[in-house]
N, C-alpha and C positions, 0 to 999 in steps of 0.2 A: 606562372609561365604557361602550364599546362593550357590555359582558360583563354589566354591570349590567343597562345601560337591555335586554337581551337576555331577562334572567332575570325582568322585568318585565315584559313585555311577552306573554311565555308563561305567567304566572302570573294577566292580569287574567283574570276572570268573563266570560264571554258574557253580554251584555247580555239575552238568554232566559234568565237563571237569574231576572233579579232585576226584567225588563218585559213584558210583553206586545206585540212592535212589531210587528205581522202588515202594515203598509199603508207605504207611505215618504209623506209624512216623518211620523214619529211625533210627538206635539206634547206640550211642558208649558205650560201655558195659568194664566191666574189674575191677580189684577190685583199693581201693584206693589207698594203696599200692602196689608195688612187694616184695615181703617177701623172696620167696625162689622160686627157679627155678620149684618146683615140687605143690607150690600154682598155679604161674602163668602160665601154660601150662594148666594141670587139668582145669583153668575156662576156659580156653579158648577153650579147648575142648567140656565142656560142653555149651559151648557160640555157639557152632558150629550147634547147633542143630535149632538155631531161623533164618530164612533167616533177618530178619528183623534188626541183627545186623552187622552192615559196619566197625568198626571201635573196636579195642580192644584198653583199656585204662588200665593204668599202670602206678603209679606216682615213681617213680627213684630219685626224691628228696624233699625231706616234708619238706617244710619251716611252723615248729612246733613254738606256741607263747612262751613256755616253754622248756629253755634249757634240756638237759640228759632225753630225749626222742625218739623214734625211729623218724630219719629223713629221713629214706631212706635207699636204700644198695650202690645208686651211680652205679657208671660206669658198673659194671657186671648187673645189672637189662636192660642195653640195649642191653646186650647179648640172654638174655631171651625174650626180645622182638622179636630177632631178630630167635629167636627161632620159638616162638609162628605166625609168618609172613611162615616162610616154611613149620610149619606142616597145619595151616592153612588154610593160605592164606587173614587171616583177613588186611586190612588196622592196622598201629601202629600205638601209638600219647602217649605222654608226656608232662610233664609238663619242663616248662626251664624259668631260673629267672635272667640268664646273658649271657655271650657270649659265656663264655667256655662252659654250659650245649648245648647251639645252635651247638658250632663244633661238641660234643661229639656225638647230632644224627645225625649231619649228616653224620658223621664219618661211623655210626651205621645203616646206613638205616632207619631211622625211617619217615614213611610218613608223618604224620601232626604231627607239634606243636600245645601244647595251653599255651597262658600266663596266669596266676595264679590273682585271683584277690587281693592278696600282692603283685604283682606287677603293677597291671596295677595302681596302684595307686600313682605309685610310674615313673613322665613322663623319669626321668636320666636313669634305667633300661632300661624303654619301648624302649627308643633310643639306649639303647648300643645294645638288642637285636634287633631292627631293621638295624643298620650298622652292624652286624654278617653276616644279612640275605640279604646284598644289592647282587644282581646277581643271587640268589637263586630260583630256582621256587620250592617253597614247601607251600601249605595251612597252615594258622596259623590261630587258636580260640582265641577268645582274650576272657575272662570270665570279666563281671563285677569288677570295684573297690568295694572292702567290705565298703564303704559307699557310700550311695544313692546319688551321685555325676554323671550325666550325661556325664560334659564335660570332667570328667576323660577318661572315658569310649571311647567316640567320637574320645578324642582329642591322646589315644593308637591307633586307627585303623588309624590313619590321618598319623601317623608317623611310621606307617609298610605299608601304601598302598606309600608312599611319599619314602618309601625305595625300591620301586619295586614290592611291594608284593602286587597281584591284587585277590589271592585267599584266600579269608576269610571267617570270620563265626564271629559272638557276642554268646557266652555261656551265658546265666539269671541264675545265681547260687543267689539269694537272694544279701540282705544286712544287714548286720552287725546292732545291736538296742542293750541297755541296759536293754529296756523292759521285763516284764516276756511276754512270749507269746507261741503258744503250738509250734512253727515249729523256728527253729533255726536263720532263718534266714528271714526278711521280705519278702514275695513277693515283692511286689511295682509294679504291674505288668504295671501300666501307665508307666515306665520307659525304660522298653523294646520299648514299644508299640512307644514312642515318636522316640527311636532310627530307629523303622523301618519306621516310618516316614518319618523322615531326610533322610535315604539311603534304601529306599524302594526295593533295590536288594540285600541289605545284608543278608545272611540266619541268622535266629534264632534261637539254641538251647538252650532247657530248660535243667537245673543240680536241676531234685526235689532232689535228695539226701541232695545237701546240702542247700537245701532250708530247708526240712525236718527235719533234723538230728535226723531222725526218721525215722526206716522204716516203721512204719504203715501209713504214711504219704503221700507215694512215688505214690500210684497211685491215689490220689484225684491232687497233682497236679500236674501230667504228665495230667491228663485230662483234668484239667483248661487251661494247654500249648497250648495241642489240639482246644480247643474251642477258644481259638482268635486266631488260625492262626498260631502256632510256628509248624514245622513241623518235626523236632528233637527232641532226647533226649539225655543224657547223664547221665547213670545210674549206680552205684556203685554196683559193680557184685563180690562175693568172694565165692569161693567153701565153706568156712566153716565162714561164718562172723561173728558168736557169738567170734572167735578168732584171731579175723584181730587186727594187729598191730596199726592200728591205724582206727579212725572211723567207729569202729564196729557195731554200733545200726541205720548205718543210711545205712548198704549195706545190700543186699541181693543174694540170691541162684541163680544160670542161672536156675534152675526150676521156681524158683518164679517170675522172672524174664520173663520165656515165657507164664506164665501165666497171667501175667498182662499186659501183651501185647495183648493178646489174648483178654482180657476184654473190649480193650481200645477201642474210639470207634471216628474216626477223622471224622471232617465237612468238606463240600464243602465251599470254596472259594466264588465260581461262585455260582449267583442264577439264574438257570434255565428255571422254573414252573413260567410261566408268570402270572398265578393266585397268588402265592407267592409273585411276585414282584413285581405286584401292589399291594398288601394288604403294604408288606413292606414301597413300597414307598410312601404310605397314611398316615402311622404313622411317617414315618419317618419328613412327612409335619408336624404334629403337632407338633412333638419336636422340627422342626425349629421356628415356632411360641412360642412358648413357649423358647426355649434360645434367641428368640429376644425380649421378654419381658422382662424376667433374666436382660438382658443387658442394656434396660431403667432403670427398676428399678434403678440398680445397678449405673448407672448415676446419677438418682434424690436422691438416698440414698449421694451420695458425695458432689453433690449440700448443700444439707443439712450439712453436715460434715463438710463442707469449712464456711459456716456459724456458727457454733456453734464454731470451728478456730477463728473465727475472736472475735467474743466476748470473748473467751477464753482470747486471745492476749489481747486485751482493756483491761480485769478489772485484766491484771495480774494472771490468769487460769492457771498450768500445764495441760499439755495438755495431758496427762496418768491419766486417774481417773480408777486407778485399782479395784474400791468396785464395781461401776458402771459397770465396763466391767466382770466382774467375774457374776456379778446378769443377766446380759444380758446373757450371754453362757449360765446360767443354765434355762433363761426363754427358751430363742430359742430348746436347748434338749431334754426339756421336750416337747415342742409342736411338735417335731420332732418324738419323740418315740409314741404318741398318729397315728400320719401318716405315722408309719411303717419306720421310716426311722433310718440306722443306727447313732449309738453317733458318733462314732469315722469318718465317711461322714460329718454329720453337725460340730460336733469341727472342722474339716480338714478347710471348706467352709469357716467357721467364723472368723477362725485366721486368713487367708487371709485377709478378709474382714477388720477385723481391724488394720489391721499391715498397708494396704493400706490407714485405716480412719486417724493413729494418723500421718501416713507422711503427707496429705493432709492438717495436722493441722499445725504442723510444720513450 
Protein backbone atom coordinates (compact mmCIF):
# COMPACT_ATOMS: atom_id res chain seq x y z
CA UNK A 1 0.00 0.00 0.00
CA UNK A 2 2.83 2.03 1.21
CA UNK A 3 4.49 1.93 -2.66
CA UNK A 4 1.00 2.70 -4.16
CA UNK A 5 -0.37 5.48 -2.08
CA UNK A 6 3.85 6.63 -2.85
CA UNK A 7 3.51 6.52 -6.77
CA UNK A 8 0.45 8.66 -6.09
CA UNK A 9 1.24 10.89 -4.30
CA UNK A 10 4.24 11.98 -6.83
CA UNK A 11 2.22 11.79 -9.72
CA UNK A 12 -0.76 14.33 -8.35
CA UNK A 13 -0.68 17.90 -10.44
CA UNK A 14 0.40 21.11 -8.49
CA UNK A 15 -2.50 22.68 -7.94
CA UNK A 16 -0.81 25.97 -10.22
CA UNK A 17 -1.24 23.75 -13.23
CA UNK A 18 -4.87 23.72 -12.95
CA UNK A 19 -5.68 27.36 -10.27
CA UNK A 20 -4.73 30.40 -9.89
CA UNK A 21 -4.08 30.43 -5.74
CA UNK A 22 -1.78 33.50 -5.33
CA UNK A 23 -3.44 34.72 -1.49
CA UNK A 24 -4.30 31.75 1.33
CA UNK A 25 -7.05 30.73 1.76
CA UNK A 26 -8.13 30.41 -1.74
CA UNK A 27 -12.06 30.22 -1.83
CA UNK A 28 -14.69 28.29 -3.97
CA UNK A 29 -17.76 30.25 -3.32
CA UNK A 30 -21.41 29.87 -4.77
CA UNK A 31 -24.61 29.05 -3.34
CA UNK A 32 -25.76 25.32 -2.53
CA UNK A 33 -28.20 25.22 -4.98
CA UNK A 34 -28.73 26.77 -8.58
CA UNK A 35 -32.36 27.84 -8.16
CA UNK A 36 -32.82 30.15 -11.04
CA UNK A 37 -30.68 31.72 -13.71
CA UNK A 38 -31.04 35.40 -12.04
CA UNK A 39 -30.08 33.71 -8.15
CA UNK A 40 -26.93 32.32 -9.86
CA UNK A 41 -25.47 35.05 -11.83
CA UNK A 42 -26.38 37.99 -9.15
CA UNK A 43 -23.87 35.74 -6.58
CA UNK A 44 -21.66 35.51 -8.64
CA UNK A 45 -21.34 38.84 -9.53
CA UNK A 46 -21.33 39.86 -6.25
CA UNK A 47 -18.60 37.02 -5.69
CA UNK A 48 -16.77 39.13 -8.13
CA UNK A 49 -15.68 41.58 -5.83
CA UNK A 50 -13.32 39.13 -3.34
CA UNK A 51 -9.93 38.44 -5.49
CA UNK A 52 -9.56 35.65 -3.04
CA UNK A 53 -12.49 33.62 -4.78
CA UNK A 54 -11.18 31.03 -7.78
CA UNK A 55 -13.88 28.94 -8.20
CA UNK A 56 -17.82 29.41 -8.18
CA UNK A 57 -19.88 26.66 -6.94
CA UNK A 58 -23.30 25.55 -7.87
CA UNK A 59 -24.88 22.28 -7.15
CA UNK A 60 -27.27 21.12 -10.46
CA UNK A 61 -28.20 17.95 -8.72
CA UNK A 62 -29.29 17.49 -4.85
CA UNK A 63 -29.04 14.07 -3.92
CA UNK A 64 -31.83 15.01 -0.98
CA UNK A 65 -32.36 12.15 2.02
CA UNK A 66 -36.25 12.86 1.53
CA UNK A 67 -38.18 12.26 -1.47
CA UNK A 68 -40.70 15.54 -3.03
CA UNK A 69 -38.04 17.92 -2.19
CA UNK A 70 -36.19 20.36 -4.31
CA UNK A 71 -33.28 18.20 -6.10
CA UNK A 72 -31.97 20.36 -8.37
CA UNK A 73 -33.05 22.18 -11.80
CA UNK A 74 -30.78 19.45 -13.78
CA UNK A 75 -29.37 20.09 -17.01
CA UNK A 76 -30.34 24.00 -17.54
CA UNK A 77 -28.36 24.96 -14.19
CA UNK A 78 -25.12 24.14 -16.55
CA UNK A 79 -26.37 26.55 -18.82
CA UNK A 80 -26.04 29.06 -16.10
CA UNK A 81 -22.92 28.08 -15.10
CA UNK A 82 -21.83 28.41 -18.30
CA UNK A 83 -23.24 31.74 -18.16
CA UNK A 84 -21.62 32.82 -14.89
CA UNK A 85 -17.80 31.58 -16.58
CA UNK A 86 -18.24 34.41 -19.62
CA UNK A 87 -19.60 37.12 -17.63
CA UNK A 88 -17.01 36.39 -15.06
CA UNK A 89 -14.55 34.58 -15.80
CA UNK A 90 -14.74 32.49 -12.47
CA UNK A 91 -13.36 28.73 -12.73
CA UNK A 92 -17.01 26.36 -12.52
CA UNK A 93 -17.42 23.17 -10.45
CA UNK A 94 -20.46 20.83 -9.70
CA UNK A 95 -21.41 18.19 -8.10
CA UNK A 96 -21.95 14.63 -10.34
CA UNK A 97 -23.06 11.32 -8.71
CA UNK A 98 -22.77 9.00 -12.12
CA UNK A 99 -21.65 9.04 -15.56
CA UNK A 100 -24.27 10.83 -17.33
CA UNK A 101 -24.09 14.04 -14.85
CA UNK A 102 -19.81 13.56 -15.75
CA UNK A 103 -20.86 13.78 -19.83
CA UNK A 104 -23.40 16.44 -19.16
CA UNK A 105 -20.35 18.90 -17.92
CA UNK A 106 -18.38 18.17 -19.94
CA UNK A 107 -20.75 18.64 -22.60
CA UNK A 108 -21.21 21.95 -20.66
CA UNK A 109 -17.69 23.36 -20.08
CA UNK A 110 -17.62 23.02 -16.56
CA UNK A 111 -13.91 23.14 -15.08
CA UNK A 112 -13.73 21.05 -12.06
CA UNK A 113 -15.95 18.39 -10.69
CA UNK A 114 -16.48 17.37 -7.17
CA UNK A 115 -17.90 14.11 -5.80
CA UNK A 116 -20.52 14.30 -3.07
CA UNK A 117 -19.74 12.52 -0.10
CA UNK A 118 -23.09 10.12 -0.85
CA UNK A 119 -21.10 9.09 -3.11
CA UNK A 120 -17.88 8.60 -2.23
CA UNK A 121 -19.18 6.27 -0.01
CA UNK A 122 -20.66 4.44 -2.18
CA UNK A 123 -16.81 2.58 -4.28
CA UNK A 124 -19.58 1.18 -7.63
CA UNK A 125 -20.29 5.00 -8.28
CA UNK A 126 -16.81 6.25 -7.59
CA UNK A 127 -15.80 3.66 -10.50
CA UNK A 128 -18.48 4.31 -12.86
CA UNK A 129 -17.49 8.07 -12.51
CA UNK A 130 -14.10 7.46 -12.86
CA UNK A 131 -14.43 5.17 -16.30
CA UNK A 132 -16.56 8.53 -17.58
CA UNK A 133 -13.49 10.43 -16.94
CA UNK A 134 -10.75 7.89 -18.27
CA UNK A 135 -8.80 10.26 -20.99
CA UNK A 136 -10.17 13.43 -19.47
CA UNK A 137 -7.89 16.03 -18.09
CA UNK A 138 -10.24 17.78 -15.86
CA UNK A 139 -9.50 18.44 -11.74
CA UNK A 140 -11.95 16.51 -9.70
CA UNK A 141 -12.60 17.11 -5.46
CA UNK A 142 -13.49 14.20 -3.92
CA UNK A 143 -15.54 15.37 -0.47
CA UNK A 144 -15.28 12.98 2.43
CA UNK A 145 -17.74 9.86 2.84
CA UNK A 146 -20.62 11.17 5.52
CA UNK A 147 -19.14 8.45 7.84
CA UNK A 148 -15.81 8.87 9.51
CA UNK A 149 -14.38 6.00 7.34
CA UNK A 150 -10.77 6.85 5.97
CA UNK A 151 -10.41 4.16 3.62
CA UNK A 152 -13.66 5.10 1.96
CA UNK A 153 -12.22 8.42 1.39
CA UNK A 154 -8.54 7.01 0.24
CA UNK A 155 -9.74 4.15 -1.52
CA UNK A 156 -12.29 7.15 -4.02
CA UNK A 157 -9.15 9.17 -4.95
CA UNK A 158 -7.07 5.65 -5.74
CA UNK A 159 -9.78 4.83 -8.30
CA UNK A 160 -9.96 8.41 -10.12
CA UNK A 161 -6.10 8.95 -10.01
CA UNK A 162 -5.94 4.79 -11.28
CA UNK A 163 -8.45 6.24 -14.01
CA UNK A 164 -6.01 8.93 -15.31
CA UNK A 165 -6.96 11.71 -13.19
CA UNK A 166 -3.72 13.12 -11.63
CA UNK A 167 -5.39 16.62 -10.72
CA UNK A 168 -7.14 16.60 -7.36
CA UNK A 169 -8.04 17.89 -4.25
CA UNK A 170 -9.95 16.04 -0.65
CA UNK A 171 -12.84 18.49 0.42
CA UNK A 172 -13.25 17.99 4.71
CA UNK A 173 -17.06 18.52 4.75
CA UNK A 174 -17.49 16.84 8.36
CA UNK A 175 -19.11 13.45 9.25
CA UNK A 176 -22.26 12.30 9.77
CA UNK A 177 -23.16 11.36 14.12
CA UNK A 178 -26.43 10.63 15.66
CA UNK A 179 -25.23 12.91 18.52
CA UNK A 180 -26.83 15.98 19.60
CA UNK A 181 -23.86 18.45 19.12
CA UNK A 182 -23.97 22.29 18.18
CA UNK A 183 -22.21 21.90 14.24
CA UNK A 184 -23.99 19.47 12.05
CA UNK A 185 -21.46 17.66 11.17
CA UNK A 186 -18.20 16.18 13.20
CA UNK A 187 -15.19 17.81 12.55
CA UNK A 188 -12.75 14.83 13.12
CA UNK A 189 -10.19 16.85 12.18
CA UNK A 190 -7.40 13.82 12.85
CA UNK A 191 -9.00 12.46 9.74
CA UNK A 192 -8.08 14.85 7.27
CA UNK A 193 -4.85 15.36 9.00
CA UNK A 194 -3.92 11.40 8.60
CA UNK A 195 -5.04 11.72 4.81
CA UNK A 196 -2.57 14.36 4.26
CA UNK A 197 -0.24 12.22 5.65
CA UNK A 198 -0.54 9.35 3.37
CA UNK A 199 -0.43 11.83 0.25
CA UNK A 200 1.25 14.67 1.66
CA UNK A 201 0.81 16.52 -2.13
CA UNK A 202 -2.68 16.14 -2.04
CA UNK A 203 -4.44 19.69 -1.40
CA UNK A 204 -6.90 20.15 1.32
CA UNK A 205 -10.16 21.95 1.27
CA UNK A 206 -12.13 22.68 4.11
CA UNK A 207 -16.68 22.78 3.43
CA UNK A 208 -17.25 24.67 7.22
CA UNK A 209 -20.68 25.06 5.73
CA UNK A 210 -21.45 21.89 6.03
CA UNK A 211 -19.50 21.20 8.84
CA UNK A 212 -21.42 23.92 10.44
CA UNK A 213 -24.86 23.80 9.32
CA UNK A 214 -24.92 26.83 10.81
CA UNK A 215 -23.86 30.03 9.60
CA UNK A 216 -22.80 31.46 12.71
CA UNK A 217 -20.41 28.76 12.81
CA UNK A 218 -18.58 29.21 9.52
CA UNK A 219 -15.79 31.33 10.57
CA UNK A 220 -14.48 29.78 13.82
CA UNK A 221 -13.82 26.79 11.58
CA UNK A 222 -12.52 28.05 8.44
CA UNK A 223 -9.99 29.31 11.14
CA UNK A 224 -9.31 26.04 12.80
CA UNK A 225 -8.85 24.96 8.77
CA UNK A 226 -6.34 27.58 8.63
CA UNK A 227 -4.31 26.85 11.70
CA UNK A 228 -3.37 23.22 10.77
CA UNK A 229 -2.44 23.88 7.39
CA UNK A 230 -5.62 23.33 5.00
CA UNK A 231 -5.28 26.09 2.68
CA UNK A 232 -8.75 26.28 0.92
CA UNK A 233 -12.22 26.76 1.39
CA UNK A 234 -15.38 25.99 0.15
CA UNK A 235 -18.08 28.23 1.17
CA UNK A 236 -21.82 28.38 0.71
CA UNK A 237 -22.47 31.79 -0.90
CA UNK A 238 -26.30 32.78 -1.75
CA UNK A 239 -27.47 36.32 -2.69
CA UNK A 240 -30.53 35.99 -0.35
CA UNK A 241 -29.96 32.66 1.94
CA UNK A 242 -32.63 33.14 4.42
CA UNK A 243 -34.48 31.84 0.86
CA UNK A 244 -32.23 29.35 -0.58
CA UNK A 245 -34.07 26.21 -1.73
CA UNK A 246 -32.24 24.24 0.06
CA UNK A 247 -29.66 24.54 3.16
CA UNK A 248 -30.59 27.94 4.02
CA UNK A 249 -29.10 28.47 7.65
CA UNK A 250 -25.91 27.23 6.85
CA UNK A 251 -24.99 29.78 3.72
CA UNK A 252 -24.25 33.22 3.61
CA UNK A 253 -24.07 36.71 1.63
CA UNK A 254 -20.80 37.33 -0.86
CA UNK A 255 -20.71 40.42 1.64
CA UNK A 256 -20.56 38.39 4.59
CA UNK A 257 -18.61 36.42 2.89
CA UNK A 258 -15.66 39.09 2.09
CA UNK A 259 -15.91 39.95 5.35
CA UNK A 260 -14.87 37.01 7.02
CA UNK A 261 -12.23 36.50 4.78
CA UNK A 262 -11.05 39.66 5.59
CA UNK A 263 -10.97 38.50 9.38
CA UNK A 264 -9.41 35.31 8.68
CA UNK A 265 -6.04 35.26 9.50
CA UNK A 266 -3.47 32.10 7.88
CA UNK A 267 0.03 30.63 9.57
CA UNK A 268 3.14 30.06 8.13
CA UNK A 269 4.05 26.63 7.28
CA UNK A 270 7.77 27.22 7.40
CA UNK A 271 9.36 28.37 10.85
CA UNK A 272 11.73 30.82 10.18
CA UNK A 273 12.85 32.77 13.55
CA UNK A 274 15.58 30.51 14.51
CA UNK A 275 14.96 31.76 18.10
CA UNK A 276 11.43 30.24 17.57
CA UNK A 277 12.78 27.10 16.32
CA UNK A 278 14.70 26.33 18.89
CA UNK A 279 12.44 27.08 21.68
CA UNK A 280 10.01 24.81 19.57
CA UNK A 281 12.37 22.23 18.99
CA UNK A 282 13.04 22.11 23.08
CA UNK A 283 9.49 21.30 23.61
CA UNK A 284 8.97 19.49 21.14
CA UNK A 285 12.05 17.11 22.88
CA UNK A 286 9.89 16.90 25.91
CA UNK A 287 6.74 15.53 24.34
CA UNK A 288 9.13 13.02 22.71
CA UNK A 289 10.00 12.00 26.21
CA UNK A 290 7.00 11.88 27.39
CA UNK A 291 5.14 9.69 24.44
CA UNK A 292 7.93 7.27 25.00
CA UNK A 293 6.86 6.92 28.44
CA UNK A 294 3.03 6.72 27.28
CA UNK A 295 4.45 3.82 25.33
CA UNK A 296 6.19 1.71 28.23
CA UNK A 297 3.57 2.37 30.26
CA UNK A 298 1.17 1.29 27.99
CA UNK A 299 3.17 -1.91 27.55
CA UNK A 300 3.57 -2.72 31.29
CA UNK A 301 -0.26 -1.86 31.64
CA UNK A 302 -0.78 -5.12 29.01
CA UNK A 303 1.67 -7.00 30.72
CA UNK A 304 -0.52 -6.86 33.52
CA UNK A 305 -3.76 -7.40 31.43
CA UNK A 306 -2.47 -10.70 29.83
CA UNK A 307 -1.97 -11.75 33.41
CA UNK A 308 -5.30 -11.04 34.95
CA UNK A 309 -6.29 -13.06 31.19
CA UNK A 310 -4.80 -15.85 32.29
CA UNK A 311 -6.42 -16.19 35.71
CA UNK A 312 -9.55 -15.16 34.21
CA UNK A 313 -9.26 -18.34 31.82
CA UNK A 314 -8.23 -20.67 34.84
CA UNK A 315 -11.12 -20.11 37.39
CA UNK A 316 -13.48 -19.75 34.36
CA UNK A 317 -13.73 -15.57 34.46
CA UNK A 318 -15.72 -13.65 31.52
CA UNK A 319 -13.58 -11.81 30.42
CA UNK A 320 -15.80 -8.38 30.06
CA UNK A 321 -16.58 -7.37 33.72
CA UNK A 322 -18.63 -4.37 32.52
CA UNK A 323 -19.41 -2.83 36.45
CA UNK A 324 -15.56 -2.76 36.74
CA UNK A 325 -14.93 -1.05 33.41
CA UNK A 326 -17.72 1.48 33.67
CA UNK A 327 -16.36 2.44 37.62
CA UNK A 328 -12.84 2.66 35.96
CA UNK A 329 -13.98 5.33 33.13
CA UNK A 330 -15.62 7.33 35.72
CA UNK A 331 -12.41 7.06 38.11
CA UNK A 332 -10.04 7.99 35.31
CA UNK A 333 -12.62 11.34 34.04
CA UNK A 334 -12.90 12.50 37.02
CA UNK A 335 -9.05 12.73 37.76
CA UNK A 336 -8.89 13.92 34.09
CA UNK A 337 -11.17 17.09 34.51
CA UNK A 338 -9.33 17.94 37.98
CA UNK A 339 -5.90 18.23 35.06
CA UNK A 340 -7.75 20.23 32.73
CA UNK A 341 -8.24 17.75 30.46
CA UNK A 342 -11.26 17.24 28.13
CA UNK A 343 -14.10 14.10 29.00
CA UNK A 344 -14.62 13.36 25.61
CA UNK A 345 -10.16 13.14 24.92
CA UNK A 346 -9.82 10.84 27.90
CA UNK A 347 -13.21 8.50 27.03
CA UNK A 348 -11.72 8.62 23.29
CA UNK A 349 -8.02 7.26 25.06
CA UNK A 350 -9.69 4.78 27.22
CA UNK A 351 -12.02 2.98 25.00
CA UNK A 352 -9.12 2.22 23.01
CA UNK A 353 -7.23 1.12 25.78
CA UNK A 354 -9.65 -1.23 26.66
CA UNK A 355 -11.18 -2.69 23.65
CA UNK A 356 -7.09 -3.39 23.14
CA UNK A 357 -7.13 -4.94 27.09
CA UNK A 358 -10.27 -7.46 26.75
CA UNK A 359 -8.70 -8.76 23.13
CA UNK A 360 -5.41 -9.27 24.86
CA UNK A 361 -7.54 -11.42 27.26
CA UNK A 362 -9.29 -13.28 24.86
Amino acid sequence: MAEKLKKLNEDISEISTWLESDKIPWVIAGPCSAESEEQVLATARALKKSAQVKVFRAGVWKPRTRPNTFEGVGKIGLEWLRQVKAETHFLTTTEVANAHHVELCLDNDVDILWIGARTTVNPFLVQEIADALKGVDVPVLVKNPINAELGLWLGAIERLYHAGITKLAAIHRGFSTYMEMEYRNRPDWQIPIELKRLIPSLPLICDPSHIAGNRAYIEPISQTALDIGIKALMIETHIDPDRALSDAKQQITPDALIGLLDRLRARDTAITDKHVKGKIAHLRGQISHVDSQIIRDLAERMRWVEDIGKLKQQHGIAVLQINRWENLLDDHMAKAQQLGLEDEFVKAVFELIHAQAVKRQL
